[in-house]
MARSEZA-327212 format. One line per 2 residues: number of its first residue (from 1); their letters; for each residue x, y negated, z of C-alpha. Coordinates in pm, 1 decimal, always signed. Layout:
NUM	A	X/Y/Z; ...
***
This chain:
1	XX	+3560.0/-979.0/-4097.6; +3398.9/-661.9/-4083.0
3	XX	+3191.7/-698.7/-3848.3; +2963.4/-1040.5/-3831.4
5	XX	+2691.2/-1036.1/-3584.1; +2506.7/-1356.8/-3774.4
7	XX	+2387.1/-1008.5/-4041.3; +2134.0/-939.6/-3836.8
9	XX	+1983.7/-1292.0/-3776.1; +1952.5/-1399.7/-4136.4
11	XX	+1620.5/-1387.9/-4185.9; +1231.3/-1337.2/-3974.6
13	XX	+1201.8/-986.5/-4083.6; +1565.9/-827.5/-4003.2
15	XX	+1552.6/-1075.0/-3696.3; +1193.4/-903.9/-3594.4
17	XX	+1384.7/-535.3/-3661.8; +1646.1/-582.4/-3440.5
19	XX	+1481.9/-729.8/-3191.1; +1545.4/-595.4/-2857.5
21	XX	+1291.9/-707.5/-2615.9; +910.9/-800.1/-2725.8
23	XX	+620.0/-915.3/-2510.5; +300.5/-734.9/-2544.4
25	XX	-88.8/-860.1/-2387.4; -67.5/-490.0/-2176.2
27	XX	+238.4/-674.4/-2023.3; +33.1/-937.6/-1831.7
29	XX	-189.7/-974.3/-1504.1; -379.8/-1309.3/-1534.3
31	XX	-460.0/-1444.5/-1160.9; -794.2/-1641.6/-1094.6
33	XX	-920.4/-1842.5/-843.3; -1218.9/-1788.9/-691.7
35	XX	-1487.4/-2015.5/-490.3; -1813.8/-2084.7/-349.8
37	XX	-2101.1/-2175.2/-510.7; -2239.3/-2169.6/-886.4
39	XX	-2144.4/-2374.5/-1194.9; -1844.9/-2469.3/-1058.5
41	XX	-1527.1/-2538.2/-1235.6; -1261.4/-2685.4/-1104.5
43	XX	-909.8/-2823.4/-1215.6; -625.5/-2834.0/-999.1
45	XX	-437.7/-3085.4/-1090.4; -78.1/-2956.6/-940.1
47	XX	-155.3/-2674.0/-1249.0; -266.6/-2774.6/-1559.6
49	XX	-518.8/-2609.2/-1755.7; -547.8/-2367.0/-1442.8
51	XX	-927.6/-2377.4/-1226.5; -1122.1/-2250.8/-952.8
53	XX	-1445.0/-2068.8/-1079.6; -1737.2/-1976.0/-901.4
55	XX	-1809.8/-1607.9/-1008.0; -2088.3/-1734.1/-1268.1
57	XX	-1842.2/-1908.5/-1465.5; -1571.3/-1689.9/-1382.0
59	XX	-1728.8/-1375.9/-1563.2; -1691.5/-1585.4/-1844.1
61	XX	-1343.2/-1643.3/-1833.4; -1256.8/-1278.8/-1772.9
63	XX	-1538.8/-1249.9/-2082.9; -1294.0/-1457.0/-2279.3
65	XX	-942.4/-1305.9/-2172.4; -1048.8/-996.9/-2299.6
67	XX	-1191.8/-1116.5/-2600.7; -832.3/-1235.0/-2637.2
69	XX	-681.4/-927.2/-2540.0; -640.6/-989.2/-2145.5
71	XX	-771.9/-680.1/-1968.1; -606.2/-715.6/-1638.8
73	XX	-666.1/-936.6/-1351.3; -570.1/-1059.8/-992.9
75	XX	-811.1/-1260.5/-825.8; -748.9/-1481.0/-501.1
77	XX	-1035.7/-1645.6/-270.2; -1092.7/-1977.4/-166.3
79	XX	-1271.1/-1994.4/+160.1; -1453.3/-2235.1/+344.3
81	XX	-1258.8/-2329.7/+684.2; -1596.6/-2265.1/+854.3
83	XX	-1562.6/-1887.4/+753.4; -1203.8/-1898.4/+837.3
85	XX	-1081.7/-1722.3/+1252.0; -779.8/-1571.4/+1421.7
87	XX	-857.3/-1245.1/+1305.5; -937.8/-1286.8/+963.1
89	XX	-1273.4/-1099.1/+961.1; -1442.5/-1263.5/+670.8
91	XX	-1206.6/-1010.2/+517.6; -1408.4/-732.9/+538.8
93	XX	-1764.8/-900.2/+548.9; -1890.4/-659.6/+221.9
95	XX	-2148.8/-935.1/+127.0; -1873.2/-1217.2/+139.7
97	XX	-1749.8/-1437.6/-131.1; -1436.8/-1181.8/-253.1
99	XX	-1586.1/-843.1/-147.9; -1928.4/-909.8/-362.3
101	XX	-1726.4/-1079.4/-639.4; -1495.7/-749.9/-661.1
103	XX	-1823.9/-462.7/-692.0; -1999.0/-739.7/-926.9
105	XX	-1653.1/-778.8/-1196.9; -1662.6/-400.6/-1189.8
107	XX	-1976.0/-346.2/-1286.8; -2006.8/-618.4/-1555.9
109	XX	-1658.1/-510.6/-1682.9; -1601.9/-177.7/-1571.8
111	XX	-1323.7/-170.8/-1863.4; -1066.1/-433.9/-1641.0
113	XX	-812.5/-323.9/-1448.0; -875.6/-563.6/-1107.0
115	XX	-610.1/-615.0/-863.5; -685.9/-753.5/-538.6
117	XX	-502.1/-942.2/-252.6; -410.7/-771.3/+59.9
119	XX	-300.6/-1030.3/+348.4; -457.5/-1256.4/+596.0
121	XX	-382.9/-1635.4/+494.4; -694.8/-1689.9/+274.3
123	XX	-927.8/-1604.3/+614.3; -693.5/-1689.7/+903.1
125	XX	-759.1/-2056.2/+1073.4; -363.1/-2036.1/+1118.1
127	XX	-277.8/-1992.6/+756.6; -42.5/-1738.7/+790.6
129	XX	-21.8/-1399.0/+640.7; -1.3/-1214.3/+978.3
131	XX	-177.4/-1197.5/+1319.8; -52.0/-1504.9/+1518.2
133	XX	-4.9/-1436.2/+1885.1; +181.2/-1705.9/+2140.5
135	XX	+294.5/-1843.3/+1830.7; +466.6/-1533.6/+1653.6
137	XX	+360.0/-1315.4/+1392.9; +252.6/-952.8/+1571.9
139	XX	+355.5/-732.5/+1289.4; +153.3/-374.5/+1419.4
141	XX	-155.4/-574.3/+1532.7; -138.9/-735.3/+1151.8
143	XX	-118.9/-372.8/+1010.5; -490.3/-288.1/+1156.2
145	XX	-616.3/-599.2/+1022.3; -463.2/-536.5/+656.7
147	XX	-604.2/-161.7/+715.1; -944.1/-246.8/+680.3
149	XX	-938.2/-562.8/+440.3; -739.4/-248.2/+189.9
151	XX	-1015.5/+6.5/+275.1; -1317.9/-314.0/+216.3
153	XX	-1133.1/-382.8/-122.5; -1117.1/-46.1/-248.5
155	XX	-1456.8/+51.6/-158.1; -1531.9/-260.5/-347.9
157	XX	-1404.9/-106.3/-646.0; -1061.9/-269.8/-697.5
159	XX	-781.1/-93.9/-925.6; -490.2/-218.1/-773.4
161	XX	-400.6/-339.2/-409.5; -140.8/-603.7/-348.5
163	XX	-40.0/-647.5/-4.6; +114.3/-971.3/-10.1
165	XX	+181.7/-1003.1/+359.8; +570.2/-866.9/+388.4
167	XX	+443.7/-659.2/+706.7; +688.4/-419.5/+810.6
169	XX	+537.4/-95.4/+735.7; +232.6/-198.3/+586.6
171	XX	+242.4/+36.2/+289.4; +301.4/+317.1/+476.7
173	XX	-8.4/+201.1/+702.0; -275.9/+139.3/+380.3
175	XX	-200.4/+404.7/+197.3; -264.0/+661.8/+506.9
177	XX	-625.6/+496.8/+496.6; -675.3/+518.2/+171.7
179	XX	-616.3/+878.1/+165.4; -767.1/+943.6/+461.2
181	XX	-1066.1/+757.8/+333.2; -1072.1/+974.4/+12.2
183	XX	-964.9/+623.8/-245.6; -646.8/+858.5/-349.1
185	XX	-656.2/+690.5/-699.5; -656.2/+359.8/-567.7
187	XX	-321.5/+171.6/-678.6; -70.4/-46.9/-432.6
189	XX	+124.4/-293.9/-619.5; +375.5/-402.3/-310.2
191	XX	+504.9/-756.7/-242.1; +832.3/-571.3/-226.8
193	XX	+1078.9/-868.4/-282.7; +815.0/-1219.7/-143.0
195	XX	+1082.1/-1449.9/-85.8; +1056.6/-1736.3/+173.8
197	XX	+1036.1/-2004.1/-173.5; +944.1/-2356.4/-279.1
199	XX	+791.0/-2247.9/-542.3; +434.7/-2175.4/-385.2
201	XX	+329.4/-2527.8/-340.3; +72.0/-2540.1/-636.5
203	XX	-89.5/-2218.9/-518.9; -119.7/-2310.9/-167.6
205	XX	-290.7/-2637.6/-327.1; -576.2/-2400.7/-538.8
207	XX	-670.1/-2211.1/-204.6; -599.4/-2442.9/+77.6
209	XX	-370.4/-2203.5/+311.3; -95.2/-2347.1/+344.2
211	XX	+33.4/-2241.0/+733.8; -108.3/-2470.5/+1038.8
213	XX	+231.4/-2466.3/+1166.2; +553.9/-2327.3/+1115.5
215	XX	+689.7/-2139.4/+780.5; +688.5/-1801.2/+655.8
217	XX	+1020.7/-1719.8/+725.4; +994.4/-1448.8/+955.6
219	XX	+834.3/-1212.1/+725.1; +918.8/-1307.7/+376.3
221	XX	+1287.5/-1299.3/+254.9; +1574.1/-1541.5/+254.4
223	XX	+1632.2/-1665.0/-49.2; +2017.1/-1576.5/-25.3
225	XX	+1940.9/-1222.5/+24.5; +1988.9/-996.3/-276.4
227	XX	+2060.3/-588.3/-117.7; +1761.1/-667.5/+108.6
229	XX	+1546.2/-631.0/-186.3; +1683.6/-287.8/-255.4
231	XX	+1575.5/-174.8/+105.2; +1202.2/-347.3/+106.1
233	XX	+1172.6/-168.2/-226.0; +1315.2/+178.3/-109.7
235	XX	+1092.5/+168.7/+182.9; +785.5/+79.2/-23.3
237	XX	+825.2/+323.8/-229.9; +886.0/+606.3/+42.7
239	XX	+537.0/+487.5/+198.6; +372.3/+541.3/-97.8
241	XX	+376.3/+197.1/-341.4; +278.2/+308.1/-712.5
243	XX	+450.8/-1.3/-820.5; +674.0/-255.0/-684.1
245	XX	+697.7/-608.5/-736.0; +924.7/-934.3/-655.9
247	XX	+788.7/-1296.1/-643.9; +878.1/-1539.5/-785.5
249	XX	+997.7/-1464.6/-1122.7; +1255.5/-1736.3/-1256.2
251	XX	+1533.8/-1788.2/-963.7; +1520.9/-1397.6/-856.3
253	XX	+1587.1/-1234.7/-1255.4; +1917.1/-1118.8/-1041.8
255	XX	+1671.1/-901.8/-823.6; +1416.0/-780.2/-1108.6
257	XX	+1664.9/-623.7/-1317.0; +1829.8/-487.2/-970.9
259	XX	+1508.4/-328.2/-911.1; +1426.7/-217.7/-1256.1
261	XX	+1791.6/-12.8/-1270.0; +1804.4/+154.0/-939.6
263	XX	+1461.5/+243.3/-845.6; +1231.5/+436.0/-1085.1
265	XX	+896.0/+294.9/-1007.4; +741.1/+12.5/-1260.2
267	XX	+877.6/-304.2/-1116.4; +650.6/-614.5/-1175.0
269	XX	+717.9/-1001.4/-1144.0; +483.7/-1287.7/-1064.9
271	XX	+577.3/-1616.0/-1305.0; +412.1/-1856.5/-946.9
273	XX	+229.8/-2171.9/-978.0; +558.7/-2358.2/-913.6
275	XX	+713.1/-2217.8/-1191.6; +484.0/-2297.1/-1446.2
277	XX	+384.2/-2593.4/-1294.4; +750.8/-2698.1/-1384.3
279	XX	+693.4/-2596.0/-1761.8; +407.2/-2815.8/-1777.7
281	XX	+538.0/-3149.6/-1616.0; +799.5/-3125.9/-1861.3
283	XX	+565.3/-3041.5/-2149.7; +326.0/-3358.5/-2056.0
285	XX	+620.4/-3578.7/-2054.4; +736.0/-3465.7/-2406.5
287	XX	+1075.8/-3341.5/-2247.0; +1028.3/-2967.4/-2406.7
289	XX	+836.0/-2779.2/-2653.1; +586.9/-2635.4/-2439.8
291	XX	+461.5/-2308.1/-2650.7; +851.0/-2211.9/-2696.6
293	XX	+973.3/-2285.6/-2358.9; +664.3/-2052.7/-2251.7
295	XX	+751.9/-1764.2/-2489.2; +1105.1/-1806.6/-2355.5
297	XX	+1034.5/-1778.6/-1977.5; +827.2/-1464.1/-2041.1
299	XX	+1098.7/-1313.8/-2252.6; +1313.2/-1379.5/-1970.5
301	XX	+1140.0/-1205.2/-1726.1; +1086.3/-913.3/-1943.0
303	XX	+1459.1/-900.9/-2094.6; +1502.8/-851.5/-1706.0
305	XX	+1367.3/-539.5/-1660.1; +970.2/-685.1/-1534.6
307	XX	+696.4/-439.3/-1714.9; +463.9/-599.9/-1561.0
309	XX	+395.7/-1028.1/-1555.5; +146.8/-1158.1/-1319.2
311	XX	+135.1/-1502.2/-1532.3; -87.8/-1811.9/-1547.8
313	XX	+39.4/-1825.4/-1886.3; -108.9/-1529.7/-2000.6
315	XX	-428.6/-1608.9/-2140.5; -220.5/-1945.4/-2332.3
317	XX	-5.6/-1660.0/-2479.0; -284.7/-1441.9/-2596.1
319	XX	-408.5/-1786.1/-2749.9; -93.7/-1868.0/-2917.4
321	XX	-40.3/-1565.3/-3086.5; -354.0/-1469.1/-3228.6
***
C-alpha cells in the first residue's frame, strides 16, 4: 500500500502537525449571570459548576478568567419581578442592575471585550422577547423598545451587542441608532439563526424568564428549517451585523458550517445551557469522560466552521489546559 493514512497518526507530535482544526482561548465568549445584591453566589443546580454573581463577586470571576486567559464576556441579568413591566423599561434605567454593572466591568477591566444582551425577556412581566399586544408579539413596536435598550448598552460602554430577540428588522433598526448616535465602533453580534429549541431550559432556570404564556415560535426558527438560516443571515448582514451567529451549537453544525461557507462575515455559535447541561449529567453519572467529551464538543463546533464559541465551558477549558 502506498498510501496508509494510519502515517500520520503514529505518534503525539506528527498527530499535533497534521492536525487540522485546534481550539484557541481567543475562540471563546464566557456568559455570566448576573444578580442583585452583594456577596452573593449562587449555584444553579440545572448547570453544574455554573452561578449567579452579584457584581462584587463577579469582578472576581472575570479577575480569574483572564488570569486564565478568558478575555471575553457576555453577561445576562437576573431581575427582580418587582422591576419587571410590559414595556421593559428597567432596560434603559442607567443606574439599574445591568446598565451600572456594564460602565463599572469597563472601567475595572477596560482590557475585556463585553458583549451585552439586546431583547426584552429579562425585563418584560410576559417573558417574552418582544412587545406583547392582544396576545401577539408586535414586531415594529418591539424595534423602538430594542432601540433604546442598544443605545443604553453602548453608552454603557459595551463592545459587542447581541440582539437576541429574532425581530424582523431589528439590525437594520439598532445599527441606524447607533450611528446616528455617533457609537459607530460599537459591534452587533446577531441572533441570526435562534431556533425555537429545547435546549434553553437550564438558562431560562438561571434568569427566571421563561414566557408567561405561549412559546417563542413566532419569532425564533423551526427547527426543521435549514435555507431560512441563509436568509436571516443575508439580511443581517445587509443591515449592518459585524458578525453573525446561530444558537444552539450541537443539533444545528448543519447550519454553522452553511453559514461559515456562503457568507463572509465571522459566524459564531453558542454551546446553550442544555447542551452542556447534557455533558455534565452524563459526567456525574460516570457514563463519559467529562474533560474529553468537552474538548470534543468544542472541536466540533469549530471543525464546523464557528470562530467564535459562546461556551460555559470556557473557563473549564482554559483550566484544563494550562
Amino acid at each position: 500500500m502506498l498510501q496508509r493514512p494510519r502515517r500520520n497518526r503514529k505518534s503525539p507530535a506528527i498527530r499535533a502537525m497534521v492536525e487540522e482544526t485546534s481550539l484557541r482561548l481567543n475562540d471563546f465568549i464566557f456568559p455570566l449571570f448576573l444578580i442583585e445584591g452583594s456577596n452573593k453566589k449562587i449555584s444553579i443546580n440545572s448547570m453544574p459548576g455554573i452561578y449567579r454573581y452579584t457584581l462584587d463577586l463577579l469582578l472576581i470571576e472575570i479577575e480569574e478568567c483572564m488570569q486564565l486567559g478568558i478575555y471575553s464576556f457576555c453577561l445576562f441579568p437576573s431581575i427582580s419581578d418587582h422591576l419587571k413591566d410590559k414595556f421593559a423599561t428597567e432596560s434603559t434605567n442607567e443606574n439599574g442592575l445591568y446598565l451600572n454593572a456594564i460602565k463599572i466591568i469597563k472601567n475595572r477591566f477596560p482590557e475585556c471585550c463585553l458583549m451585552t444582551d439586546v431583547a426584552m425577556d429579562p425585563y418584560s412581566s410576559d417573558g417574552h422577547d418582544g412587545l406583547v399586544i392582544d396576545g401577539k408579539i408586535d414586531n415594529d413596536k418591539t424595534l423602538e423598545i430594542l432601540g433604546k435598550m442598544a443605545l443604553s448598552q453602548a453608552i454603557a460602554g459595551a463592545d459587542i451587542l447581541g440582539p437576541s430577540d429574532m425581530m424582523d428588522g431589528r439590525i437594520g433598526y439598532i445599527r441606524n441608532i447607533l450611528e446616528d448616535n455617533k457609537f459607530v465602533d460599537t459591534l452587533i453580534m446577531s441572533y441570526s439563526a435562534k431556533y425555537a429549541s429545547a435546549f434553553y431550559g437550564p438558562f431560562r432556570d438561571a434568569l427566571d424568564s421563561a414566557p408567561k404564556f405561549g412559546d417563542k415560535k413566532t419569532y425564533q426558527m423551526n427547527p426543521a428549517n435549514a435555507k431560512e438560516a441563509i436568509t436571516e443571515a443575508n439580511l443581517d448582514i445587509s443591515e449592518g451585523a459585524d458578525i453573525i451567529m446561530v444558537k444552539p451549537a450541537l443539533a444545528y453544525l448543519d447550519i454553522i458550517q452553511s453559514l461559515s461557507t456562503q457568507t463572509q462575515h465571522p459566524v459564531a455559535a453558542y454551546n446553550v445551557s442544555g447542551e452542556y447541561a447534557m455533558l455534565k449529567a452524563a459526567e456525574s453519572n460516570g457514563w463519559i469522560d467529562g474533560d474529553r467529551a468537552m474538548v470534543e464538543v468544542l472541536l466540533s463546533i469549530k471543525r464546523a466552521g464557528a470562530k467564535i464559541i459562546l461556551t460555559y465551558f470556557a473557563k473549564e477549558y482554559a483550566a484544563l489546559i494550562k
